[in-house]
N, C-alpha and C positions, 0 to 999 in steps of 0.2 A: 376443443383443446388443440388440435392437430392445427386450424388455423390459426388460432392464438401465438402457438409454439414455432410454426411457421413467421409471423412477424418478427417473434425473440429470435431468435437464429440468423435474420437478416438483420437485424438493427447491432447482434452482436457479432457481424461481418461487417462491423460500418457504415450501413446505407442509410441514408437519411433522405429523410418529405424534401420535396416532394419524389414520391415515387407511384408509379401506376400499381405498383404491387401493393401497398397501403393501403392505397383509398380504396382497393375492390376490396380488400381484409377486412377494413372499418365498414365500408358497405354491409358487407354479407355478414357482418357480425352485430352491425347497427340490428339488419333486419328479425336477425332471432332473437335479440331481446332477452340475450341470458345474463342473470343480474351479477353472479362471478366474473365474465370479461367486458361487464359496462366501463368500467375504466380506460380497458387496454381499445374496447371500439372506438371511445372518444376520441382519445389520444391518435389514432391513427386516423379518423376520419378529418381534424383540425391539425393534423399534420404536424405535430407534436412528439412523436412518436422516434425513439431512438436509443443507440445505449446511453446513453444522458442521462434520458428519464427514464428507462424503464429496468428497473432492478434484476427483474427478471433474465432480460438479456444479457445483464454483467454474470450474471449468475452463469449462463451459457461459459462465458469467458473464464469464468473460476475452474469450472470443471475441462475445458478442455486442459488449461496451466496445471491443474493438480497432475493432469494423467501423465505430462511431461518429466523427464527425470531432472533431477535437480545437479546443474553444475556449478561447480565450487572453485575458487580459487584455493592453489596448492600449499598454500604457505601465507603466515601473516605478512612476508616480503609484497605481495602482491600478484606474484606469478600465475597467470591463466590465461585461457584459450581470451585470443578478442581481435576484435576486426577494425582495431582503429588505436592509431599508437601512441593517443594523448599527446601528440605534438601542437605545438603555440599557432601552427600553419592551419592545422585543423580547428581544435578550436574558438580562435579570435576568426574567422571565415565563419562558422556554424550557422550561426546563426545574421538576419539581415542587421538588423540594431544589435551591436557586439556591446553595447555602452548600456545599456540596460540591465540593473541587478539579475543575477543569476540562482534559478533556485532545481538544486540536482535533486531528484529521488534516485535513492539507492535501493539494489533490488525493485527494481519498481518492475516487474512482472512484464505483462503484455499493456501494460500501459496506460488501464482504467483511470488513475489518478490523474495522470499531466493529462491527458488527451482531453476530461472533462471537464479538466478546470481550464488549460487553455481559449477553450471554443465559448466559455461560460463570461455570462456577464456580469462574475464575481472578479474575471481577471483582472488582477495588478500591473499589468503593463511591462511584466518580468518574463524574463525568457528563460523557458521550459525545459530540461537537460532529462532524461531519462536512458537509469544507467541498469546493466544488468548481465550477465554472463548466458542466457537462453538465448539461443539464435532464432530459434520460433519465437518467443517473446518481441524479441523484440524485430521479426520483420513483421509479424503482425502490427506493431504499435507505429513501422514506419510506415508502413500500408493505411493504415487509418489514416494518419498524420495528413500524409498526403490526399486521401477523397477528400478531408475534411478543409483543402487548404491549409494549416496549420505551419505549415514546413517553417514559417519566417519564425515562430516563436516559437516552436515547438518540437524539438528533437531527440532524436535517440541513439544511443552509442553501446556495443556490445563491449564490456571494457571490467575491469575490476574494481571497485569501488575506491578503494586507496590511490589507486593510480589516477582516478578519475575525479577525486577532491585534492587532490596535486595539483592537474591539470587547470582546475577550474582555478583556483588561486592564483598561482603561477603565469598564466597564459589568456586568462580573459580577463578583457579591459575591465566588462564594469563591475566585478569582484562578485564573490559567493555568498549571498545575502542570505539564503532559508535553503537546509538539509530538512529530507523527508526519511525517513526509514520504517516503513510501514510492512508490518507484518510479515517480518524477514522469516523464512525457513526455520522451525525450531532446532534447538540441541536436543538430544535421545534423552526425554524423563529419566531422571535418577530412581533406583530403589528406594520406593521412601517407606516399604513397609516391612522394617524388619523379621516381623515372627514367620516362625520355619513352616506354615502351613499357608506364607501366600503363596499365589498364582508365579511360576517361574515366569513368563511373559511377559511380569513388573520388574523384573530386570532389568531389563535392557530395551525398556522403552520401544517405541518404532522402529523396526531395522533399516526403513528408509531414510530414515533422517540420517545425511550426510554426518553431522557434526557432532561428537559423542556428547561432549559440556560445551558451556559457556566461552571453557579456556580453548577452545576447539579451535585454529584459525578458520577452519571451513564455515565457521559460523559467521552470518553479517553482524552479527552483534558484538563480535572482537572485542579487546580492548584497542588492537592496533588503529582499528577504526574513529574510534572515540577518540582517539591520541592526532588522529589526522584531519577530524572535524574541528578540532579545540585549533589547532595549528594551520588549515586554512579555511573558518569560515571569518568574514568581517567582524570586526565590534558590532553591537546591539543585533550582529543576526539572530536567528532562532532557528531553533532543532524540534523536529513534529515528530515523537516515536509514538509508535501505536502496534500492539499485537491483541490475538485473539486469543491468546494462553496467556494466564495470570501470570505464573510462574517465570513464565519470559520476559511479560512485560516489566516486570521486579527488577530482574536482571537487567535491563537494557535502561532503566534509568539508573540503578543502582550505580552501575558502569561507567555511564555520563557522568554522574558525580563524582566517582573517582580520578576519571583522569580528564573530565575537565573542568573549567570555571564558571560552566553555562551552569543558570539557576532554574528552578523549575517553576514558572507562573503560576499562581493558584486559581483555582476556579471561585469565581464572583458567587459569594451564598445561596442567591437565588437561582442559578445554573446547577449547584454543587446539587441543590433537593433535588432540582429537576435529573438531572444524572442519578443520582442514587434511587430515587424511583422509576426509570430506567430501566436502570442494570436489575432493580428487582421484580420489574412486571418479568425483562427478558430470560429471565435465573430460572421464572415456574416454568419452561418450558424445559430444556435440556441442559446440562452441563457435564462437558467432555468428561470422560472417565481419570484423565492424566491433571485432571482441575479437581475431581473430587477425591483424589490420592491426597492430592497436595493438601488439600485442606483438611482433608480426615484426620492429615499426621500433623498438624497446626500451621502450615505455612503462613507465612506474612501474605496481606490481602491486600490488592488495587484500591483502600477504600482512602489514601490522603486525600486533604483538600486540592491537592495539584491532578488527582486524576478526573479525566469526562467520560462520560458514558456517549456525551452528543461529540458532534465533530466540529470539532472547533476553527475550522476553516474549509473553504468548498473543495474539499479533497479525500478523496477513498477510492483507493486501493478493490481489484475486484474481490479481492478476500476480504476486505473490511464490509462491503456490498450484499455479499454473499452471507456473510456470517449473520450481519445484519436483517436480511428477508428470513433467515431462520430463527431468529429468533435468540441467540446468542452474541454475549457484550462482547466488547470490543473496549479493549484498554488505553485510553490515549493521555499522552501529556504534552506539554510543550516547555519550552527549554530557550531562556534567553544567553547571549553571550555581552557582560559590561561593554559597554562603550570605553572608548580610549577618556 
């Protein structure tokens, strides 16, 4: 395990095969022949081995990002801390090919999403914007960026999310084709159980969670946001929202519908079974206690045909990763915007 754990750690530092550290790891794990890390030997000894593929090492990445404190923008105006002033100079420069559709993740963490779909031979030939108010977040994600070579397509800006789909509209040539918002910070669970002998605790939800509701601006899921996506993403672009709280993910398409004119694709019948058995092998294991409030007291459930239990494009977030090796759904839909 110590060896095993030692490759996750390095692969979720960014190193990748070849490296002399791997192949003695795959070596000496080829030779003990233990049938729980036969997988992770292979992978390292064919040089395979990396946060890419191995979940486990995203998982590394989840839990250092959880332990970090989460910073918020002050106001639905846009106001927060950032190291980069969404000017046109910046930018139209960012990236090498500026004429290339542009696809931002907001809140995108330390980076798991763009970093692996960039480097992946799923990529679209679209250049990589990852946006997010964590200054660890994101020099981790410029740190990788760079081992990985990635910098021409793939970058990252410590910025506010409204400020930063202004920017993209406004200031880069080849316009803002595909918004991600994957598994933003939640709002603090509402009391949803009124009689006078719950648990005081179901009050007031998580005291971490920055953002008290929905109407919170500190919350990414804003409507301000929603209002700034409708307003600069292209015609026929699309919106990827996905959380790991039902309750949120409700909210956050709910949202989309109100204030904007993006529609929600449905999933193809044969995908929808496959999702819904799914989500219910992933249900017999655990489901959070602020999911089984909600549903105790009859909340509306993730089950339209517009929701996936699989991931409907080569993208996840290390929280969608993480939730994922545990064995817990993960909410996603996607979201088109009419063409002119």
């Amino acid at each position: 395990m110590t060896l095993v754990q030692l490759a996750e750690r390095a692969a979720a530092a960014g190193c990748c095969a070849p490296l002399g550290l791997y192949s003695t790891l795959g070596e000496i794990l080829m030779e003990r022949g233990e049938a729980m890390y036969e997988g992770t030997a292979r992978a390292l000894a064919a040089d395979s081995f990396s946060l890419a593929t191995s979940e486990q090492a995203a998982r590394w990445v989840y839990r250092a990002s959880s332990r970090m404190g989460k910073e918020v923008s002050e106001s639905a105006d846009g106001l927060g801390s950032n190291d980069w002033d969404g000017g046109a100079s910046d930018l139209a420069t960012l990236f090498m090919d500026s004429t290339r559709p542009l696809t931002v993740d907001l809140g995108c963490g330390f980076g798991c999403g763009p970093l692996v779909y960039a480097q992946s031979s799923a990529w679209e030939g679209d250049n990589v914007l990852g946006c997010d108010l964590s200054a660890a977040g994101v020099g981790y994600a410029r740190g990788v960026a760079s081992r990985w070579q990635l910098k021409e397509r793939c970058r990252f800006v410590r910025a506010d999310a409204r400020r930063m789909l202004r920017a993209a509209s406004e200031c880069y040539p080849g316009g803002l084709h595909r918004v991600i918002l994957s598994c933003p910070t939640p709002y603090a669970s509402m009391h949803l159980d009124t009689t006078d002998d719950a648990p005081d605790d179901t009050a007031s939800g998580n005291r971490q969670l920055r953002a008290a509701t929905a109407e919170d601006p500190c919350f990414l899921g804003h409507s301000s946001v929603f209002e700034s996506i409708q307003q600069h993403l292209a015609p026929g672009g699309t919106l990827y929202l996905a959380s790991n709280v039902e309750d949120v993910a409700l909210t956050l398409l709910r949202t989309a519908q109100l204030h904007t004119d993006l529609t929600p694709l449905s999933t193809p019948q044969s995908q929808a079974a496959v999702s819904a058995a799914t989500t219910a092998a992933m249900e017999q294991h655990t489901v959070p206690r602020r999911q089984q409030r909600w549903r105790a007291a009859g909340g509306e459930r993730a089950d339209a045909p517009c929701w996936r239990a699989g991931r409907p494009m080569p993208w996840a977030s290390e929280t969608e990763r993480n939730h994922r090796l545990e064995g817990r759904p993960v909410h996603r839909v996607v979201l088109r915007k009419p063409s002119r």
